[in-house]
C-alpha positions as a printed Julia matrix, in Angstrom:
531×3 Matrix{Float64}:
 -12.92  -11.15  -49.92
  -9.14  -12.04  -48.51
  -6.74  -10.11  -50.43
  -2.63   -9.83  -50.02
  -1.38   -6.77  -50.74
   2.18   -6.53  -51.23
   2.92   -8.45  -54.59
   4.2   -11.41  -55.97
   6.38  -11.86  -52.83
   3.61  -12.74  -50.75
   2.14  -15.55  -52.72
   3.96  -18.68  -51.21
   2.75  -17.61  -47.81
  -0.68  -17.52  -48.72
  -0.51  -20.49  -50.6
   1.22  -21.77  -47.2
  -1.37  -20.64  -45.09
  -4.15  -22.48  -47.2
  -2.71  -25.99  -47.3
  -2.62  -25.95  -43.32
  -6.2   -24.71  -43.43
  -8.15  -27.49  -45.51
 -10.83  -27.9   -43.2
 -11.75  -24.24  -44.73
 -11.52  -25.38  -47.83
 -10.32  -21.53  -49.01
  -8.52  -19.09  -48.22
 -10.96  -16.23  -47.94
 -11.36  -17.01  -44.16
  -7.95  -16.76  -43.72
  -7.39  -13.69  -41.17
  -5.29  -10.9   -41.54
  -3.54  -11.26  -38.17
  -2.2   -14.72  -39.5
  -0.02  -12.19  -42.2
   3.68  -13.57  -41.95
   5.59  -10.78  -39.93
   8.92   -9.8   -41.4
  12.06   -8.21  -39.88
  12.49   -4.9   -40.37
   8.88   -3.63  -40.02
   6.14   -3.21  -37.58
   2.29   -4.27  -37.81
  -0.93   -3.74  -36.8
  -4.18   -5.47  -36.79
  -7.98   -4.07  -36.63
 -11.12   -5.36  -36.89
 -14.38   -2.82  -37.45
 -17.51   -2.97  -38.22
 -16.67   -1.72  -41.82
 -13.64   -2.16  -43.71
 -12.86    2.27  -42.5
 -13.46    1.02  -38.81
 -11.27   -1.74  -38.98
  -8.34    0.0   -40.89
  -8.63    2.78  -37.89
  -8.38    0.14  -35.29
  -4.99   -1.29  -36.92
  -3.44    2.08  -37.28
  -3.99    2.68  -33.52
  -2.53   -0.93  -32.92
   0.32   -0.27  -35.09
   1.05    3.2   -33.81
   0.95    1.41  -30.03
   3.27   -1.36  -31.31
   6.06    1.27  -32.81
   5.46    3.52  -29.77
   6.55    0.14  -27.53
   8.76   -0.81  -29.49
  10.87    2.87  -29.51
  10.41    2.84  -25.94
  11.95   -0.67  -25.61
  15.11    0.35  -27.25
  15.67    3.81  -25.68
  14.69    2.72  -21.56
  14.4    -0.66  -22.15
  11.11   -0.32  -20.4
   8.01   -2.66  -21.71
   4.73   -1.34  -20.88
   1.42   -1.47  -23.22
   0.47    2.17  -24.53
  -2.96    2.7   -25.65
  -3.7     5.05  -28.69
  -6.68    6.34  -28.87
  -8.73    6.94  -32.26
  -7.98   11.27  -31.93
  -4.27   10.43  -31.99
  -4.42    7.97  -34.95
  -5.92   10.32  -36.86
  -3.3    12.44  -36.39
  -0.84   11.04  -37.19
  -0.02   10.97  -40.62
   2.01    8.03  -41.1
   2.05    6.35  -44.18
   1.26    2.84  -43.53
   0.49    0.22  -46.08
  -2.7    -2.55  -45.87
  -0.64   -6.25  -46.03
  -3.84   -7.7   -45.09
  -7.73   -7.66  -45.81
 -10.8    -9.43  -44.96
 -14.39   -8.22  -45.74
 -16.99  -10.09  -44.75
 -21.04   -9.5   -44.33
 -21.16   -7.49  -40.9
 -17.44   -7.25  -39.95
 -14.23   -6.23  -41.57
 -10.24   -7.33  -40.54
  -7.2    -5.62  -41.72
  -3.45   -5.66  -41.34
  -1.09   -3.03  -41.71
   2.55   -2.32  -41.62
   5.18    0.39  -42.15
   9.01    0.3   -42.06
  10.53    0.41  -38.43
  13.08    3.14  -40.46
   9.75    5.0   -41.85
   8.64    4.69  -38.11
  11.55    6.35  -36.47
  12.21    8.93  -38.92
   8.48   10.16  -38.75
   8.4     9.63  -34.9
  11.33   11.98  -34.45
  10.22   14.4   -36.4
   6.68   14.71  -34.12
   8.47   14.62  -31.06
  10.42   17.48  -31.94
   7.38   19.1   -32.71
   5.72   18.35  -29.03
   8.84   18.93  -27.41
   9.17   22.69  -28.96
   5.54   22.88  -28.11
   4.89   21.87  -24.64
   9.26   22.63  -23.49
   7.95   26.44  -22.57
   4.56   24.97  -20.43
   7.86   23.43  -18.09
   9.95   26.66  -18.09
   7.13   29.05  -16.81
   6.15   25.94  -14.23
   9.79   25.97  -13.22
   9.75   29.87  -12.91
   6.2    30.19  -11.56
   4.42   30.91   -8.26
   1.68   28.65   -7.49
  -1.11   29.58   -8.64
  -4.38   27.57  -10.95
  -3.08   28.74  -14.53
   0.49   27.15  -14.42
  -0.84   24.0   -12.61
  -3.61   23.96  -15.22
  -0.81   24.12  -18.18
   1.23   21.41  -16.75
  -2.01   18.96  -16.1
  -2.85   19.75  -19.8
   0.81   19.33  -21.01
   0.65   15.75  -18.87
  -2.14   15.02  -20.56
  -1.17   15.64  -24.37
   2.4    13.62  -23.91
   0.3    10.69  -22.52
  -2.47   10.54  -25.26
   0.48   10.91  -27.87
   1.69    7.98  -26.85
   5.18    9.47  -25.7
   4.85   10.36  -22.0
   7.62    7.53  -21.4
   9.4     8.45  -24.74
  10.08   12.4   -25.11
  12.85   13.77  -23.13
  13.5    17.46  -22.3
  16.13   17.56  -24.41
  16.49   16.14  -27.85
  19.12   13.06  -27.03
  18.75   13.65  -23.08
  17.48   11.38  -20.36
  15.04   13.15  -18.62
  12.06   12.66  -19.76
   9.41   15.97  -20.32
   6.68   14.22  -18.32
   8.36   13.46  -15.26
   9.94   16.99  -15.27
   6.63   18.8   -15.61
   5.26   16.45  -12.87
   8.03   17.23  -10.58
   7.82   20.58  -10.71
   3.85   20.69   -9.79
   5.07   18.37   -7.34
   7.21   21.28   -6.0
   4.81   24.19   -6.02
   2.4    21.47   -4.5
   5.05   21.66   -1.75
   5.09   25.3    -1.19
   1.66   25.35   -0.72
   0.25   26.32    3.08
  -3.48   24.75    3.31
  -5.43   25.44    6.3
  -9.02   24.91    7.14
 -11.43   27.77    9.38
 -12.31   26.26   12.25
  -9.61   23.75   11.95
 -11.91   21.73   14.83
 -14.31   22.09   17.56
 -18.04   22.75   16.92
 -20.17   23.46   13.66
 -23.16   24.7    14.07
 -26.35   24.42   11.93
 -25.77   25.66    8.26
 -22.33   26.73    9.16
 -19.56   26.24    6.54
 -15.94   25.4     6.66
 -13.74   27.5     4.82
 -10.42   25.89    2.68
  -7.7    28.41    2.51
  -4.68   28.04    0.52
  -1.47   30.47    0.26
   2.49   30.47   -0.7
   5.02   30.55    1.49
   4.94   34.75    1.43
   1.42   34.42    2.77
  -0.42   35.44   -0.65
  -3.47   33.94   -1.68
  -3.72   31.13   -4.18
  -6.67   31.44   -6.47
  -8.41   29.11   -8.83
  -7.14   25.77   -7.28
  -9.7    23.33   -7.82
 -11.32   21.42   -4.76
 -12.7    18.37   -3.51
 -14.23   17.81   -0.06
 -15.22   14.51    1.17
 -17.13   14.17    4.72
 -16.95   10.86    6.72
 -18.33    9.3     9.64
 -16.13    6.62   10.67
 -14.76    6.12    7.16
 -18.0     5.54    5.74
 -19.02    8.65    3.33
 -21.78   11.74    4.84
 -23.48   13.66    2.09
 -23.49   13.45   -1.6
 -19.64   13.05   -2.48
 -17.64   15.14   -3.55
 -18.13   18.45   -2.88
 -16.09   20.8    -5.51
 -14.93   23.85   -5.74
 -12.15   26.66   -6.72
 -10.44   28.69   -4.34
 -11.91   32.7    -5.05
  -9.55   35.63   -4.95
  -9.1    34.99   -1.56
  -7.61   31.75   -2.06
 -10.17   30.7     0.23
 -13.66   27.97   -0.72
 -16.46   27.12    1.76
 -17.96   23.54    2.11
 -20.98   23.46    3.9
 -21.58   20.71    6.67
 -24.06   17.85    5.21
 -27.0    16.11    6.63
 -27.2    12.93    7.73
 -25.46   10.48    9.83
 -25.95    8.83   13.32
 -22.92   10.82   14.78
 -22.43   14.41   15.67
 -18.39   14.09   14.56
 -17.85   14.05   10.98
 -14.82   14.47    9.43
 -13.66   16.55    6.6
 -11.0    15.92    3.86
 -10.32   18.67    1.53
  -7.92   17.43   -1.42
  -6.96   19.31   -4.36
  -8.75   18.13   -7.35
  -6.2    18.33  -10.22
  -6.52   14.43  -11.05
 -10.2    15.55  -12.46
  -8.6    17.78  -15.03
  -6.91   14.96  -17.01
  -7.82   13.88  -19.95
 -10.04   10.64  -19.91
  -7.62    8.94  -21.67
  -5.14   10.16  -20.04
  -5.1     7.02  -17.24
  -1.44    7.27  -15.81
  -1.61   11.06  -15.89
  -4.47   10.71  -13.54
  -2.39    8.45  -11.42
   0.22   11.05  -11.0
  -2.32   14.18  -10.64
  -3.93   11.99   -7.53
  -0.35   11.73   -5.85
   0.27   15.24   -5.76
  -3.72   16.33   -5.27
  -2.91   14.5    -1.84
  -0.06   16.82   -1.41
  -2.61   19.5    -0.96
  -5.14   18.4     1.39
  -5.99   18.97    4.76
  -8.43   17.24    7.5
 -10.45   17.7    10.57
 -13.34   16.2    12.67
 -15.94   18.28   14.15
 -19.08   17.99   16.0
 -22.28   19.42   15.55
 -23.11   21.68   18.02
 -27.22   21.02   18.34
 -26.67   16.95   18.45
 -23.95   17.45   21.1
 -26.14   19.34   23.52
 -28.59   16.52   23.05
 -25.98   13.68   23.36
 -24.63   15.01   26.51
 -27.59   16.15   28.46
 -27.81   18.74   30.8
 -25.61   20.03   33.67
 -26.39   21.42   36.78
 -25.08   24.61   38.28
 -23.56   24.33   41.82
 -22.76   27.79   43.27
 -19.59   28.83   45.31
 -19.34   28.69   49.36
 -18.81   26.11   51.97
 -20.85   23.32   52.77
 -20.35   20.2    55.44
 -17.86   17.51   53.84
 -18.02   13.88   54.71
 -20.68   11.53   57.32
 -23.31   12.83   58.58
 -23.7    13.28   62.79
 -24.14    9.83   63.98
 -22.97    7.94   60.87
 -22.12    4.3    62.77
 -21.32    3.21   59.12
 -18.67    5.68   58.34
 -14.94    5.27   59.37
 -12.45    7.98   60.54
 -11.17    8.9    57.29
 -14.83   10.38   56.54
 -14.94   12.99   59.31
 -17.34   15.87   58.79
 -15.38   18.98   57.79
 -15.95   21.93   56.12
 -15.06   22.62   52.75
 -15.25   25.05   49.97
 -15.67   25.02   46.12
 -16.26   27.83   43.34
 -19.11   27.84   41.19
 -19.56   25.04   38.55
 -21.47   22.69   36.81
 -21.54   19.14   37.01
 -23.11   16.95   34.29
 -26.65   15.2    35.36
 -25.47   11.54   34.67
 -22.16    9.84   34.71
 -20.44    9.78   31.08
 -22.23    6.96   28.61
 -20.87    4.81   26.36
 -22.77    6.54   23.26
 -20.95    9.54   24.78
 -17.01    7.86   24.85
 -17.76    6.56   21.03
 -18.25   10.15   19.85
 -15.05   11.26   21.74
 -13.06    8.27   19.87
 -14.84    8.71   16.63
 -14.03   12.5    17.03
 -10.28   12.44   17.79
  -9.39    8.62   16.54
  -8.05    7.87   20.39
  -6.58    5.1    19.59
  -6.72    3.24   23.18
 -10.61    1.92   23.44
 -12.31    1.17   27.1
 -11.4    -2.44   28.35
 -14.32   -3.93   28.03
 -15.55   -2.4    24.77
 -16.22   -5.64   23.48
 -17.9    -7.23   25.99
 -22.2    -6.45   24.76
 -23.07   -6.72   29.05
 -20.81   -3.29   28.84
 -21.23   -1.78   25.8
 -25.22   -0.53   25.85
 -24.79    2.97   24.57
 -26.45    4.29   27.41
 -24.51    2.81   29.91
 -21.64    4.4    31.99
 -18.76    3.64   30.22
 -16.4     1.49   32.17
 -12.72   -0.07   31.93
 -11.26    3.49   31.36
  -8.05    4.91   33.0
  -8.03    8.63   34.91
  -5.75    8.97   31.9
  -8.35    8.3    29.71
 -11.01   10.33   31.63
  -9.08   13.23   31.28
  -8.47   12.88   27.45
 -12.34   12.69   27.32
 -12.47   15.71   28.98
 -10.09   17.59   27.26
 -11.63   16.98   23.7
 -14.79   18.25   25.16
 -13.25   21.4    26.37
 -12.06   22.23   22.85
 -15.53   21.51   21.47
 -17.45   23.53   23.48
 -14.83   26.36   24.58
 -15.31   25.48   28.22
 -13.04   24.24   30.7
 -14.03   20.09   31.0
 -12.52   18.4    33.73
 -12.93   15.89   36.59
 -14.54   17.05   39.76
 -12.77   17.25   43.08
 -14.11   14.66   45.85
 -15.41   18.49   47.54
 -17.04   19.46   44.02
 -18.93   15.65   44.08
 -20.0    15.47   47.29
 -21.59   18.87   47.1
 -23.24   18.38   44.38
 -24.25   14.8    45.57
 -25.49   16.61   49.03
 -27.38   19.34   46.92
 -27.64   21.73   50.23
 -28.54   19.17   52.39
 -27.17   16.85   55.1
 -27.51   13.71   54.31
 -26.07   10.05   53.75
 -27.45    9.25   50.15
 -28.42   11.44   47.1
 -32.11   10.65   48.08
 -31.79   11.72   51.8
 -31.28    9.5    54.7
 -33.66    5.9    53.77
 -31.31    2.85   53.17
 -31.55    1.94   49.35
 -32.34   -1.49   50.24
 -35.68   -1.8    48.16
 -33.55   -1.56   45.08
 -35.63    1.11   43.41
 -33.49    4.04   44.59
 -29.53    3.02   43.25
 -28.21   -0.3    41.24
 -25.98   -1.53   43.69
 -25.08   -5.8    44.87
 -28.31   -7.28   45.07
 -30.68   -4.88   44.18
 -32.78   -7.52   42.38
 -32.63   -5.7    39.0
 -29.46   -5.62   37.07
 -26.33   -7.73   37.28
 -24.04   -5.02   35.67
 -24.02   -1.21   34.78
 -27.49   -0.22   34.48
 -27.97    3.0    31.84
 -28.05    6.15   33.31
 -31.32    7.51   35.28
 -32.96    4.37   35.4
 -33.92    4.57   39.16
 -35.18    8.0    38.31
 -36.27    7.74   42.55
 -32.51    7.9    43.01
 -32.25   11.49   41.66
 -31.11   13.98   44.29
 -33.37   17.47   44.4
 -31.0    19.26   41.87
 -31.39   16.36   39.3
 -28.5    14.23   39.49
 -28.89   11.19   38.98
 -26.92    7.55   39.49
 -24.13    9.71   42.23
 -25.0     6.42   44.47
 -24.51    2.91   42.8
 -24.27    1.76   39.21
 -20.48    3.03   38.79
 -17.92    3.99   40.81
 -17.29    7.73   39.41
 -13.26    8.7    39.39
 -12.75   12.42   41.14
 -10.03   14.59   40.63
  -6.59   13.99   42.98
  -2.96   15.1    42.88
  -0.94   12.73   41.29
   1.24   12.17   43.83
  -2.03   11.0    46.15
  -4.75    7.76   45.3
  -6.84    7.77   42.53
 -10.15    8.39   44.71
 -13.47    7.64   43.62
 -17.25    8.05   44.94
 -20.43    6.8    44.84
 -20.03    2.89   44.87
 -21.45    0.55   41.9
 -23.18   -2.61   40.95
 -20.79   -4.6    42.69
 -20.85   -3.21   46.5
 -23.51   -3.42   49.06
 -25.83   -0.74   49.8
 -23.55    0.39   52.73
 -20.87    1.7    50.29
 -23.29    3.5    48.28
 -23.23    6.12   50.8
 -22.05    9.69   49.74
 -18.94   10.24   52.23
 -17.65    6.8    51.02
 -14.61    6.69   48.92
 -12.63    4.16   46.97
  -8.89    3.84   46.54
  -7.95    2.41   43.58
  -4.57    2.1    41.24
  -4.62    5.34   38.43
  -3.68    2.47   36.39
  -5.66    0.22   36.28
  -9.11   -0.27   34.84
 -12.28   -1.94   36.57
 -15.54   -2.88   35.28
 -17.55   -0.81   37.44
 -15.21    2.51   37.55
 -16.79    5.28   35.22
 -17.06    9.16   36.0
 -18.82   12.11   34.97
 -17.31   15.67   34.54
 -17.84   19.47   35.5
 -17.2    22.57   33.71
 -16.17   25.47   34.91
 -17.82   28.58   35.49
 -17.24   31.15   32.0
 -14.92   33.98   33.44
């Protein structure tokens, strides 16, 4: 049944209401929300299940309406504040029913209170948050960082926003500054003094192995309680179950453990401070500004796991120090002046069994985000993962090898044209890898017209190619970039797909521009001997 509740003064406008409703033929349809709204005070509207429900849901419409409308006239700001049904209940605001309608399942009412009631109550309960949550900002303004005072000021954020008054209370009673944007600066600042570092900060992980988050002030003390979260990616795409939590111990330090899964060996690792979690769930734009400065406190890395890596990058050969015969062989009618026999001498070293794949150059630019790709990356006749990767720079080759120094604490680098040819030799004198036969039948090196493959062929597939120490693909399939001075030609051995068997031959040698990149230029690298 419709009722109006505020007297005799309220009769015309129901009567009003009725005659432009005939086609209900009553009024007891009529809804509450329709309730003529007068100056001076401020409404709400609720509809429930019962008529308790629906006089719960106006209160929290009214109380959002009064909060708005307060914040209106101090800021001028308009923004919609949501009240939940724990506030309304606190808040003991007299507020009287204008407004009724009960019907079978559902119930509608409309209240309102005096915008003078309004204010006078309002100031009255923000005096009594600002004297409670005023000392939460002085001891976060006087403190060292540290899980307690950041924990007080998330749960201080929290109670001004579920009140309703995170964009009304100021710090002062008849100041500017609001409370909320005080306590959030000043996490904001500790957030700043805060060192966090990660153990390993790179290289490799190895099976069950852990990283360990540690945070500290600027005096070097450790920071404990700080919740965590730790997110690991491959490629932005998520590794694991996500997220990983934790707390920093006394040590101000927390371990997240490597997960499984993934196509990769490099995964990268995010570590963020996990303050935004300890909001309130109501508390929405709290959240917001928790996730701001939880960023503040993070740190990232990429690793790579040690057991894929050794099976990504295959095996490398040991080539002992002394001297060995450089350049043709005796008799060599192919071989011009420039490839003179000479002797030569090298340390000890080890040279990788097959030229560097593409599978291999993805995990270096997955690893490290290089951001300049090979030249023909997307081209699919160069881009078979195991192919030698091609359309790289020296430049390039050396950045490859650099990253895999730091992963595997050797020292990665491009061979000399001594160092290749040595190893391409392997104790012998002769012209090819093989020994002396011409590759001609094609099974032996992928070089112009070898009747199988039009373009890099993947490594080891003419397996009767190998040389007796097990290196394979030093004649044909790519060119392989060697070490020089920079003020001399880039050099590189071995010929490719794209020369005749004649310049597959080990003494030959290639000048090319540093520059430049070529679709059949790879290389392959050495490290050096542990000292």
């Amino acid at each position: 049944m419709y009722r109006f509740l505020n007297g005799q003064s309220r009769v015309w406008f129901a009567m009003a209401v009725c005659s432009m409703a005939l086609a209900l033929q009553s009024c007891t349809s009529v809804e509450p929300d329709l309730v003529k709204q007068e100056d001076g005070y401020l409404y709400g509207y609720g509809k429930g299940g019962s008529p308790e429900e629906a006089e719960l849901e106006a209160k929290r419409d009214l109380i959002a309406n009064a909060l708005e409308s307060s914040m209106r006239k101090r800021s001028g700001e308009s923004r919609r504040i949501i009240v939940t049904g724990e506030t309304a209940r606190g808040i003991s605001l007299e507020a009287k029913r204008v407004a009724e309608l009960e019907e079978e399942t559902s119930a509608s009412v409309t209240l309102r209170v005096r915008e003078e009631d309004w204010e006078s109550y309002e100031a009255g309960r923000e005096a009594a948050l600002r004297k409670e949550l005023a000392p939460a900002l002085a001891r976060l303004s006087g403190a060292r960082p540290g899980a307690g005072s950041a924990e007080e000021a998330v749960s201080a954020l929290s109670k001004l926003e579920t009140a309703g008054v995170d964009g009304l209370l100021t710090v002062e009673e008849g100041g500017t500054g609001l409370l909320s944007d005080a306590i959030a600066d000043q996490l904001a600042r500790l957030a700043d003094s805060v060192s966090v570092s990660l153990v390993p900060a790179d290289g490799l992980l190895r099976a069950g192995q852990a990283v360990t988050v540690r945070l500290t002030d600027a005096g070097g003390n450790p920071i404990t309680g700080i919740p965590l979260e730790a997110r690991w990616s491959l490629g932005g795409e998520p590794v694991g179950e996500l997220p990983q939590s934790g707390r920093t111990d006394g040590q101000g330090t927390a371990g997240f453990q490597v997960p499984a899964g993934g196509e990769s060996p490099a995964v990268s690792l995010r570590v963020t401070a996990a303050f935004a979690g300890l909001a309130d769930a109501d508390a929405r734009q709290t959240a917001v500004r928790l996730s701001s400065i939880d960023k503040q406190l993070s740190v990232e890395a990429t690793y790579v796991l040690d057991e894929s890596l050794a099976n990504r990058f295959g095996s490398f050969i040991r080539v002992e120090a002394g001297t060995f015969e450089m350049g043709a062989v005796p008799g060599d009618k192919r071989a011009p002046k420039r490839e003179a026999a000479r002797s030569a001498e090298t340390g000890t070293y080890e040279i990788a069994a097959h030229p560097v794949t593409n599978a291999q150059y993805r995990l270096f630019l997955d690893a490290t985000g290089y951001e300049k790709a090979p030249e023909f990356f997307d081209n699919p006749d160069y881009t078979v993962p195991d192919q030698p990767v091609v359309g790289i720079t020296r430049t390039d080759a050396e950045a490859f090898a650099a990253w895999l120094s730091g992963v595997t604490e050797r020292i990665v680098r491009l061979p000399t044209e001594a160092e290749w040819e040595k190893a391409a030799k392997a104790g012998r004198t002769v012209a090819f890898p093989w020994g002396d036969e011409n590759p001609a039948d094609g099974s032996r090196a992928n070089f112009r017209g070898n009747g199988r493959f039009n373009r890099p062929s993947p490594v080891g597939s003419c397996p009767d190619g190998a040389n007796p120490w097990g290196l394979h693909d030093m004649a044909g399939n790519v060119w392989e970039l060697v070490a020089t001075l920079p003020q001399e030609p880039q050099i590189a051995k071995g010929g490719s797909w794209m020369e005749g068997p004649n310049d597959v031959r080990i003494s030959n040698r290639r000048e090319l521009d540093s520059a430049k990149t070529y679709a059949d230029v790879g290389f392959r690298v050495v490290m050096e001997e542990n000292k």
